[in-house]
N, C-alpha and C positions, 0 to 999 in steps of 0.2 A: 869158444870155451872160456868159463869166468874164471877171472886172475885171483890168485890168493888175496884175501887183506893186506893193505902192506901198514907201516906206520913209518911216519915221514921227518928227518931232524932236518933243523935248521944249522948251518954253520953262522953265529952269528956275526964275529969277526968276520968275516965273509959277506955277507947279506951286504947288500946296497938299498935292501929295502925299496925296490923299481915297481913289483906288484905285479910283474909279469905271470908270479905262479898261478897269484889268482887268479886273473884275467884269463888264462886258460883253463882253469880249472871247471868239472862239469859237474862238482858237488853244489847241495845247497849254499844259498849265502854265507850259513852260520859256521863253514869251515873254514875259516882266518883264525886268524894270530890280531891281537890290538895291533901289530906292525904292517899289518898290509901284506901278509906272507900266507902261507897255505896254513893249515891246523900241525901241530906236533904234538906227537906221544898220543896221537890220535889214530885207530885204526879208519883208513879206506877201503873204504868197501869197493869201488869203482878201480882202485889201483890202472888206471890208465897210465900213469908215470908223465901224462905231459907237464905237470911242474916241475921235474927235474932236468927232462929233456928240455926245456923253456930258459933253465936259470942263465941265465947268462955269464954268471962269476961260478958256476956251479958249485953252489953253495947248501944245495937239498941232496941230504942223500938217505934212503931205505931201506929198512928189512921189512922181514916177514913180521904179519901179528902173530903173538903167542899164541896157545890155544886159551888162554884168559882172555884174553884180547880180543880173539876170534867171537870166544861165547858169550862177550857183554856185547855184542855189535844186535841191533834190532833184529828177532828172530825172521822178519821177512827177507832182512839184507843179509843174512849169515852164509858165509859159503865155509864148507867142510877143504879141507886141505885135503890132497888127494897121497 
């Protein structure tokens, strides 16, 4: 079953900037931060959650995307919220 879009913040105070999210992360390259962190204020389409469960100061935390959010995502990658 495909997970809602989530969109994902960063605690910055927080961040150790380690690059872990990334590293696990199964989106394209082009979803980073200049810091070496996952995308923010960015809807995921894949919502796997392993950059949060990864963080090690747990410092990533998510909601859902809006339904804006939801309808700017590429119409192939759009999942309907149920």
């Amino acid at each position: 079953m495909p997970h809602s879009p989530m969109v994902f913040q960063v605690n910055w105070n927080a961040c150790i900037q380690c690059g872990a999210c990334v590293a696990v992360c199964p989106k394209e390259a082009g979803f980073t931060t200049p810091f070496d962190t996952i995308a923010t204020d960015t809807p995921c389409d894949i919502a796997c959650m392993a950059c949060e469960k990864v963080c090690p100061v747990t410092a990533i935390d998510s909601r859902r995307a809006t339904a804006q959010e939801r309808a700017d995502l590429p119409a192939v990658r759009a999942i309907p919220l149920r």
